[in-house]
N, C-alpha and C positions, 0 to 999 in steps of 0.2 A: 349812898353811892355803892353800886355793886362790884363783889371784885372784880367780875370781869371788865370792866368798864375801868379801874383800874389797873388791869395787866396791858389791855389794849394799848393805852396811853404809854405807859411804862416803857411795851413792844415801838411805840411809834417817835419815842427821843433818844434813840440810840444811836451810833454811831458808825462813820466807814469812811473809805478812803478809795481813788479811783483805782482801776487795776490793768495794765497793758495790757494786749492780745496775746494769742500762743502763736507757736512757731508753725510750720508746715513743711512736709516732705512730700513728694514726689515718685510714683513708679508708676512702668505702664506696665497693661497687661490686655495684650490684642491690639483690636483696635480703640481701646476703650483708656481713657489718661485715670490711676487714681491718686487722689491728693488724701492724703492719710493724715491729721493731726490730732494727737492727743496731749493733756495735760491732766497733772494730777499738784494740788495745791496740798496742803497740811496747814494747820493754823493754830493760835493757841491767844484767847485773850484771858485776863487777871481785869477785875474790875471792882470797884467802890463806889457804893453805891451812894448816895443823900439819906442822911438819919432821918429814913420816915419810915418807922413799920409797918403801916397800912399800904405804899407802893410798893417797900422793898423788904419784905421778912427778914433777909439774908442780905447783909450786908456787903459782904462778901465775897464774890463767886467769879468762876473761873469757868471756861467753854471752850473745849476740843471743837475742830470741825474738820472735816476733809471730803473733799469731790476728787472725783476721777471721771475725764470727761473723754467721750472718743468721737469724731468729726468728721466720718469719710466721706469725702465729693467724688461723685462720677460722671466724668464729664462721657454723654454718649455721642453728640457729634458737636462739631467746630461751634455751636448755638443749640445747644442743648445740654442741661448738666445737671444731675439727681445731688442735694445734699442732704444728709443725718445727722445729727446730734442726738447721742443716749446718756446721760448722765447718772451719775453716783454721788450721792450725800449721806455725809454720815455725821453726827452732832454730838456731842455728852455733854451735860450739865454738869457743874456742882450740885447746883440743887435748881427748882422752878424759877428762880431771880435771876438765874441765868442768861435765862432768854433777853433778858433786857439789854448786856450791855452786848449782843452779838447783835442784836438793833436788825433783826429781820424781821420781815413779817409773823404772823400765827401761822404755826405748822399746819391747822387744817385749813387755811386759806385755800382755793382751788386759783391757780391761774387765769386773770381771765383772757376770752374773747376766745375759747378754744369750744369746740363741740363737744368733746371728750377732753379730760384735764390730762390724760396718760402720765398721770405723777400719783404712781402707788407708794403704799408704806411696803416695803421690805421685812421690817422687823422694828420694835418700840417697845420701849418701858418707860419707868417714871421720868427718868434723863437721859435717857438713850433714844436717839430715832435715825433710822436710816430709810431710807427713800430713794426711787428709782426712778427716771422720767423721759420721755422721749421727747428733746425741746426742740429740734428741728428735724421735717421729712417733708421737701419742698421739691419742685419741680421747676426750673428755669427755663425760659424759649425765649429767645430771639428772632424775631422776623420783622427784617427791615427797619423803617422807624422805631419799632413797638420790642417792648420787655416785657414779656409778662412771667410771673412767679405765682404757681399751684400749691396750697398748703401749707404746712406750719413753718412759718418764717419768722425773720427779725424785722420789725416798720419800725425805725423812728423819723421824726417829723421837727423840724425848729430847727433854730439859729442857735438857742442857749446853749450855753456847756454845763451847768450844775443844776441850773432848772429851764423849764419848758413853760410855754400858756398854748401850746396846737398841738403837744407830744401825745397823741390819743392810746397809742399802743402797749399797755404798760411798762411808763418810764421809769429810769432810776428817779431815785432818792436821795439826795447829794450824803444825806448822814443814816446809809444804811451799809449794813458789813457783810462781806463773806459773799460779794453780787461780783463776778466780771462780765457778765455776755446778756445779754438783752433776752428774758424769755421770750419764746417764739408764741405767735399767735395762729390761728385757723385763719388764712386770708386765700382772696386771690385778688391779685394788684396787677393792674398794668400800667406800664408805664409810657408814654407816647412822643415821641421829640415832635413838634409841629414847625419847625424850626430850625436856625443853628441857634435861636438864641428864646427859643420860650419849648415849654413842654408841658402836657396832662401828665398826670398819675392819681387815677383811681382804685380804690380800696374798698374791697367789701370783707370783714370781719366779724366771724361769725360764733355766737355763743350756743345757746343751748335752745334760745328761740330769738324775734325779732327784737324782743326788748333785751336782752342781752347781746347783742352784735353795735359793728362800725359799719358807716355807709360812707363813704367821705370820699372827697377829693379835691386836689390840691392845682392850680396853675402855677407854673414858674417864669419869670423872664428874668435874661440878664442885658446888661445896657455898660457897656466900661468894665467898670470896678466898684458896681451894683446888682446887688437882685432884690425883686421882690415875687411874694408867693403870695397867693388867696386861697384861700381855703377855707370847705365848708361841708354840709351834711348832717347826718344824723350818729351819736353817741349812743347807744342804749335807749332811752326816751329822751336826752337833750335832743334841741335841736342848736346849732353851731353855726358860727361863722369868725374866721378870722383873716389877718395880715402879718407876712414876716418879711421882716429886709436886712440884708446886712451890705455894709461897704466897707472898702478899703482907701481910706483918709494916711494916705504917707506910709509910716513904720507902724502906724495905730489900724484897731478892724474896731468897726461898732457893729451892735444888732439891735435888733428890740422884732419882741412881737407882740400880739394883742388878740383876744379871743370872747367873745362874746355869747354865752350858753342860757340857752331857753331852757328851763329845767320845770319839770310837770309836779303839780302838785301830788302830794303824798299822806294820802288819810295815816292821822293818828300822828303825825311827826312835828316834834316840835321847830326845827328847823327847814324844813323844806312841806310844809302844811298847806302852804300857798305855791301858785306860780306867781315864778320869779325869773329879774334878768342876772347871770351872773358872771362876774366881768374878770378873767386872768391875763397876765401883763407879766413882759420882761423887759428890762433895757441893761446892756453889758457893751463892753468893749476888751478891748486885747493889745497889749505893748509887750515890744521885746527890749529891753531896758540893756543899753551895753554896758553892761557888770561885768567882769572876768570872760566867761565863756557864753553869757549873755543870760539875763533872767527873763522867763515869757511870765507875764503875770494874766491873769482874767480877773474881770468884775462885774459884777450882774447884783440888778438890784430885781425884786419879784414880788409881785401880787396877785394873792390869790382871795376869789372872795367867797370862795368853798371853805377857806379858813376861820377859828376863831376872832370876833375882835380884837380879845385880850385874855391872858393866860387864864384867868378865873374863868371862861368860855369853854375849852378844852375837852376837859369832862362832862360836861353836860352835853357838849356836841357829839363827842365818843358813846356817848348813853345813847344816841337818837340812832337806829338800825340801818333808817335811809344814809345819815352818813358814814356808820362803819363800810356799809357796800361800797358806796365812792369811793372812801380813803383806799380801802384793799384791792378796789381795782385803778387806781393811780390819779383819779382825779383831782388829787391835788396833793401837792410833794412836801408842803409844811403844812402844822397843823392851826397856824396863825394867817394872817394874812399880809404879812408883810416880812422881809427877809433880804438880808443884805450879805454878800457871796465874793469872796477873794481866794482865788489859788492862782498860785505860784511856781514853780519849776525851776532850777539849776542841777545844772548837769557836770559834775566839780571833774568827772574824767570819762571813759566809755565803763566804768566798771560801776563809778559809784555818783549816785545823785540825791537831790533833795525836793522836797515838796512842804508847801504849807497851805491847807484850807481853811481858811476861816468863817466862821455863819456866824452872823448877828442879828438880833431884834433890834428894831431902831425902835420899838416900841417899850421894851421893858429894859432893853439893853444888856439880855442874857446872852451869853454864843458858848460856842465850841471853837477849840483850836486847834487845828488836826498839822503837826509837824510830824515829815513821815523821810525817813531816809531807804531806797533802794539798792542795793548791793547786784551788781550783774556779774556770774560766777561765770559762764559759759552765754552760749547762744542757747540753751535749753533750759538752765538753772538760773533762776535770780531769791534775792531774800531780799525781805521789808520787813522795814520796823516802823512803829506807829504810836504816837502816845494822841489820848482824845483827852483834851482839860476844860470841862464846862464850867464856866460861871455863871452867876445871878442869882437869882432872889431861890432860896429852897426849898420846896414844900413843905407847905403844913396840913399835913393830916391826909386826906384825901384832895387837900385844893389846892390845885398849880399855883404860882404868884410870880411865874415867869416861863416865857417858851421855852427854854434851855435848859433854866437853872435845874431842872428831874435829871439830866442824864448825866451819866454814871463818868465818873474820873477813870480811864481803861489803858491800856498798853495791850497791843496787836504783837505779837511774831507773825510771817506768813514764810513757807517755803514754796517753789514754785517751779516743777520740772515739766518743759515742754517737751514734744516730740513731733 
């Protein structure tokens, strides 16, 4: 087994927690409205790794990170309005095992479904990297029924809240860290009400040629205290189709969706060698439970069949090139194929709250336990705390013997000034 097929792995059982939006301010100037908001985060994880020195040399290790992000929208007329996002990243390691318990992706990953990745390196050394990136430059119009948005934007797609099977645009990760904002993709979408109660929205997403792009679109209707979407097209060389619906049954919300992907065979790959059909699935629901000042909880169960069977799967999947590509550009959010999803919320006053996520394998029966408390200082400052505690079975050697049991036991600080 090569190392990089185990760093990969390593990068892909890491850990994270959701993160609120930023705030926004307001000034004009002419005839022209701008909305100015910036945020600048600071973060700090300590993390323990599993006694395996073939995944984890360093046992160890600890990871600085901080962004500083600026947002300005220009709105030019009452249906028309320019936005940008320029962002700043900057990283330090302890040492190379680092990377693992900040549970991002590989730094030289390129974003996909962009024509240009506009996410340069700044400056790097051995544990140091800072990078610069332009994630949103989009153009918005309004006319009439129809929405349409010009360039690097934010698409998500689905009902889930911790995972997706139609979220094409790359999605979160439910156990990845250091993510608040959706990278933005090269598209142009329109969106079309046909109706008061159904609508089109089309998307075309574009990479660096046709096999790297989105063709897709999606119908909606609603009916009461229902919806359902259809949605379908072309992924890169998948071809696609799915269904999503969600309703509201009393104090409880259910979803599910379903997705079905024609994937082209691929000389030389052990996993995808042939074509094949292959099938991702959510079903979840939502209650507000009257506890004290009320707890909202979610729960999502997910299949993915881009995923492993079983943990001894893993790496040898990681090994095959066609699936490093999928996994780095989001097609699929675990590296197993099955995955079971609880988070929680209480909000104990306006200053301070709690949260719990949990993931589990109903297969091996490893997870993670993400209890995480937020602190609100201001309307511009908040701070989080986070500890990540994996259980299951622990590797031995280079072989997983469970989807969880690799990632690293960690504690998050995060600071968080909006503007």
């Amino acid at each position: 087994m090569c190392r990089a097929t185990a760093v990969l792995a390593a990068l892909a059982l890491g850990v994270a927690t959701p993160q609120p939006g930023a705030a926004q301010t307001e000034q004009t100037r002419g005839d022209a409205r701008i909305a100015w908001r910036s945020s600048f985060k600071t973060s700090a994880l300590a993390s323990r790794l599993p006694d395996d020195p073939v995944l984890y040399p360093d046992r160890h290790t600890a990871a600085g990170f901080w962004r500083l992000r600026f947002e300005p929208t220009v709105r030019v007329t009452d249906n028309a309005t320019v936005e940008v996002a320029f962002e700043q990243r900057l990283r330090v390691l302890s040492s190379t095992s680092g990377a693992v318990g900040a549970g991002v992706l590989p730094a030289g990953a390129d974003p996909p479904f962009r024509v240009r990745p506009l996410d340069w390196q700044v400056a790097s050394s051995d544990r140091t990297q800072w990078r610069a990136e332009i994630d949103r430059a989009a153009f918005h119009a309004r006319a009439g029924a129809a929405e349409l948005v010009l360039g690097r934007q934010a698409i998500g797609w689905g009902r889930g809240v911790l995972f997706s099977a139609v979220d094409l645009f790359a999605p979160f990760t439910p156990l990845e860290a250091d993510r608040e904002w959706r990278r933005g993709v090269d598209a142009v979408r329109a969106d079309v009400k046909l109706s008061d109660r159904a609508s089109v929205d089309a998307v075309g997403a574009f990479g660096a040629d046709v096999g790297h792009s989105v063709f897709a679109a999606r119908l909606r209707g609603y009916a009461e205290r229902a919806d359902v979407e259809l949605v379908g097209g072309r992924r890169a060389r998948d071809l696609f189709g799915g269904l999503t619906s969600s309703a509201a049954l009393g104090n409880a919300e259910v979803h599910a969706e379903l997705a079905v992907f024609r994937t082209p065979a691929v000389p030389n790959s052990a996993g995808y060698g042939s074509d094949r059909s292959v099938v991702k699935a959510v079903a979840g629901g939502s209650y507000r439970f009257a506890l004290g000042n009320g707890v909202l909880v979610y729960g999502e169960y997910h299949y993915s069949g881009f995923g492993a069977p079983s943990a001894d799967g893993i790496l040898p999947l990681l090994a095959d090139p066609a699936f490093g590509e999928r996994y780095l550009r989001g097609d699929t959010q675990i590296l197993g194929r099955h995955a079971l999803a609880v988070l929680a919320f209480y909000e104990l006053s306006p200053v301070v709250s709690y949260s719990v996520q949990w993931l589990q394998s109903p297969v091996d029966g490893s997870g993670v336990l993400v209890p995480s408390s937020t602190f609100t200082l201001s309307d511009r400052v908040s701070m989080l705390l986070s500890g990540y505690v994996p259980y299951g079975a622990k590797p031995v050697g280079p072989m997983l013997q469970s989807q969880f049991g690799a990632s690293p036991l960690s504690a998050l600080f995060q600071l968080r000034i909006y503007r």
